[in-house]
N, C-alpha and C positions, 0 to 999 in steps of 0.2 A: 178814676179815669187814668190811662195809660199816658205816661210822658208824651211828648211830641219830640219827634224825632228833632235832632239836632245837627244846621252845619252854616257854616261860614262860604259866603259868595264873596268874589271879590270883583272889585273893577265895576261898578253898579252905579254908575253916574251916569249911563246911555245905552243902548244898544242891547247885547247879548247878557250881561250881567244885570243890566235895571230889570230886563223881561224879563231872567229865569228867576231873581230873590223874588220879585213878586206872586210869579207863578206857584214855584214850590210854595210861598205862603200857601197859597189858596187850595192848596194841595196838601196844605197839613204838617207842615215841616215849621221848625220853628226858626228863622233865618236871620243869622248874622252879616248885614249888609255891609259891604265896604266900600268911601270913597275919599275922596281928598278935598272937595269945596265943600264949604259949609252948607249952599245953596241945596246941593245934591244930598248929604247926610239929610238937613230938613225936608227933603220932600219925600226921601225913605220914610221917614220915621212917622209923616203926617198918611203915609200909607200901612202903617203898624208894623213896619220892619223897626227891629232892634240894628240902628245904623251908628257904624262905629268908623274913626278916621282912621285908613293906611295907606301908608306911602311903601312901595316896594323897594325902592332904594335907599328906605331910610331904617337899617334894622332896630333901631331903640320903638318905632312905631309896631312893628310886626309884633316884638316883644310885649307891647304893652295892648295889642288888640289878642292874643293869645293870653294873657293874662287875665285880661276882662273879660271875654268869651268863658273861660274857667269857673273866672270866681260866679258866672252868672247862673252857669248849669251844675254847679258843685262838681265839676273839674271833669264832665263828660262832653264828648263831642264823636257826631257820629258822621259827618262828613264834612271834606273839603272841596269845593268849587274853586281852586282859581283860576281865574278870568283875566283879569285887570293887564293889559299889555297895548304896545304902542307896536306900528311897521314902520322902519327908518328903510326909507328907498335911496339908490342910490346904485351907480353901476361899483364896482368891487375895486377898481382902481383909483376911483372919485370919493372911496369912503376913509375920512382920515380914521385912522385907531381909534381915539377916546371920541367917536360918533360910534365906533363900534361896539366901545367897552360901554357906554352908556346905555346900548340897544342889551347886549346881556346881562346890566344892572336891574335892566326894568323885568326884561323876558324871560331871567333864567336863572342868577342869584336872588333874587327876592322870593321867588317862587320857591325855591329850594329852601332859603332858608324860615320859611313860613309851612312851608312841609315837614322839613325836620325835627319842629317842634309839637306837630300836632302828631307825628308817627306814637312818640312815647304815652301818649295820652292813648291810641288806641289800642297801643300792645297792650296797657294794662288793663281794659275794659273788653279785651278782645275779640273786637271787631271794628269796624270802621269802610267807608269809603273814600277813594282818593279820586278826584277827577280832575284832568285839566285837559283844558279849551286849546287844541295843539293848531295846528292848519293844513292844512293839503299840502303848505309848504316845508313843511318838516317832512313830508315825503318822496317830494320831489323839487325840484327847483323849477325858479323862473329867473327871466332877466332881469335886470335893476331892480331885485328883492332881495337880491344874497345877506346881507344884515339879518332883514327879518329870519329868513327861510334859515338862516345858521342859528337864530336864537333859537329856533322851531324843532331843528335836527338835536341840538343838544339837547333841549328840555324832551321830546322823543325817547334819546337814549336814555337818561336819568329815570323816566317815568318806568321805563320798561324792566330796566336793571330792578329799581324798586321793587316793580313787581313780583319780579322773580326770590328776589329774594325774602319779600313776604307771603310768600309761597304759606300756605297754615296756620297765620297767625289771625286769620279772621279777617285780614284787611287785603280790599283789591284796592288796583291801581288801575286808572283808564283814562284812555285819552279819545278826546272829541275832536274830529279833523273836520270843520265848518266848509270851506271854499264859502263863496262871495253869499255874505250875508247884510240886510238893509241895519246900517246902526253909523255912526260918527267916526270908524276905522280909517275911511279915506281921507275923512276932511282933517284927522291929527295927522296921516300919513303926508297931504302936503304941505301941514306945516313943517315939520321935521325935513325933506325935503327944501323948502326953501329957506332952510335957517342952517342948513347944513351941508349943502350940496354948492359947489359953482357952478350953475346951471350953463351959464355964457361961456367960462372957460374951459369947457371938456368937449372931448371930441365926441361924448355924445348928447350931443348938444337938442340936435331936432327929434333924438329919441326922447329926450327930456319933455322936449314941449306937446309931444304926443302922451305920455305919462301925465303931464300938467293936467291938459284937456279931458283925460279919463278922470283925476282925482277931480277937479273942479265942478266937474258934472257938465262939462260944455262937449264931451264929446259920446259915444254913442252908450245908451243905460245898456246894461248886462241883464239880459233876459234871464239868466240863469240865477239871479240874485234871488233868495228867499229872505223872510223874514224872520226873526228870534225865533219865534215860536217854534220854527225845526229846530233848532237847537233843545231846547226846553222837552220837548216827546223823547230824543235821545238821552238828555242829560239824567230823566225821568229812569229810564231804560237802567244804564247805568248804575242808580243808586238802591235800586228795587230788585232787579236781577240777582235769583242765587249766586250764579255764578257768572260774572260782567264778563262783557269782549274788553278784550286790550283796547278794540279801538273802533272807533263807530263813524263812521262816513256820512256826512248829511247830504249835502246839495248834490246835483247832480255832474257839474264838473271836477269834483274833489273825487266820484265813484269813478267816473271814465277816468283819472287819470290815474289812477290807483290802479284801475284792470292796465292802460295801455304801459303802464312801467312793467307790470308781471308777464305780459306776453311778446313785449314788442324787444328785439336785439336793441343793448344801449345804446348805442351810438345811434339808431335811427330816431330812436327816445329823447335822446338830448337834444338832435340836429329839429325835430318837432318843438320840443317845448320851446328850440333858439329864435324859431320862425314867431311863434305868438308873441303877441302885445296884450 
C-alpha cells in the first residue's frame, strides 16, 4: 500500500484548524496536529491525529515539533498548513509597539520560521505544498484591525516572494483568504482587546464599545459568516491541484471585496471600507 500523504496543521485547538486536521484525516492524509493545551493535544489524539505541542513564539518548540514530524516520516513531509494565529484590534494610535511586535511574533515570525525549516526538507524530496490561512485582511484594510491586517500584508508578501522564487522546485505556495468564518477568532480577539487597549481613554472610545458588542456576540450575527468546512474544500483545492492558485477566496465578503479594490478608484475604496463597522 502506498504511503499516506504527509503534513503538519497548526493552530488545531478550535475553529479552522481543529476542522481541517480532522478532515484531511478522513481524507487520507496522515496529519500532524498542532496546539498548545494539553486538553486540546488530547482530544486530537483521542481522534487519531498524531498531536504534537507548538508555540509560535517560542522557536526551541517549532524546532522540536519539526524534528519529531521528521524522525516520524523518516525525514519526508509533503505539506504545511499553518493556521495557528491570534487578531489584536485596536485603532493604530492606541496600539502601543510591543502589542504590535507581539501580534507579528505570533502571525508572522513563527510562521516564517517554521516554514523555513520545512522548505529544505522539500527541496530535497522535490516537491511539497505550502499553505497558509492569510485573511481578506491582508488585502485590504479595515478600521481598528491595522495590527492584525499588517500581520496579514507581511505574511502576504513573504508567501508570494516564496512562491516565486520556488518557481520549479516541485514546491507551491498559497494563500487561503477566509473573511468571517464560525470558530473562537472573536472571542481571543476581545481578549487581546481588553488586555491591551484603553478602551475609556481614547478618543475612540464609543467605536470601541461597538467593536465590543460585535466581538461578544451581543450585537448583530454576520450573515455572511460560514463555517470551517469552506475552508477545508479550498484548503483540499490547494494541496491536490497540479498547479495551485496563489490565492483562494472563500466567503463571500472577502470575494466582493477583492473585485471592489480591482475596479473601484482608491480613494473611494478606502473612504468605503472607512464607513463600515
Amino acid at each position: 500500500m502506498a504511503e499516506k500523504s504527509t503534513i503538519i496543521v497548526t493552530g488545531c485547538s478550535s475553529g479552522i484548524g481543529a476542522y481541517c486536521a480532522r478532515a484531511l484525516a478522513k481524507d487520507g492524509w496522515r496529519v500532524f496536529a498542532t496546539a498548545r493545551r494539553a486538553e486540546d493535544l488530547a482530544a486530537l489524539e483521542a481522534d487519531g491525529l498524531e498531536a504534537l505541542y507548538l508555540d509560535y513564539t517560542d522557536e526551541a518548540s517549532i524546532a522540536a515539533l519539526v524534528e519529531t514530524v521528521l524522525e516520524r516520516t523518516g525525514g519526508r513531509l509533503d505539506a504545511l498548513f499553518n493556521n495557528g494565529a491570534y487578531g489584536q484590534t485596536g485603532a493604530v494610535e492606541d496600539v502601543a509597539t510591543d502589542v504590535l511586535r507581539a501580534q507579528f511574533e505570533a502571525n508572522v515570525f513563527g510562521w516564517h520560521e517554521l516554514t523555513r525549516r520545512i522548505v529544505p526538507v522539500m527541496r530535497r524530496q522535490g516537491h511539497g505544498r505550502i499553505v497558509q490561512c492569510s485573511s481578506i485582511l491582508g488585502l485590504l484594510p479595515y478600521r481598528y484591525r491595522g495590527p492584525y491586517s499588517a500581520s496579514k500584508y507581511a505574511l502576504e508578501a513573504l508567501s508570494l516572494t516564496l512562491r516565486m522564487e520556488l518557481e520549479g522546485s516541485g514546491i507551491f505556495v498559497s494563500l487561503i483568504e477566509p473573511g468571517p468564518i464560525a470558530s473562537q477568532f472573536t472571542a481571543n480577539a476581545l481578549k487581546h482587546i481588553r488586555a491591551s487597549i484603553d478602551i475609556e481613554g481614547s478618543v475612540h472610545t464609543e467605536d470601541y464599545r461597538k467593536q465590543l458588542a460585535r466581538l461578544d456576540g451581543s450585537g448583530p450575527p454576520n450573515r455572511h459568516k460560514l463555517e470551517p468546512d469552506a475552508v477545508h474544500a479550498v484548503l483540499k483545492k490547494a494541496l491536490t491541484a497540479r498547479r495551485p492558485k496563489p490565492h483562494y477566496l472563500v466567503t463571500t465578503p472577502a470575494k466582493q471585496g477583492a473585485f471592489l479594490k480591482r475596479v473601484m478608484p482608491a480613494d473611494w475604496f478606502y473612504r468605503l471600507m472607512g464607513r463600515m463597522s
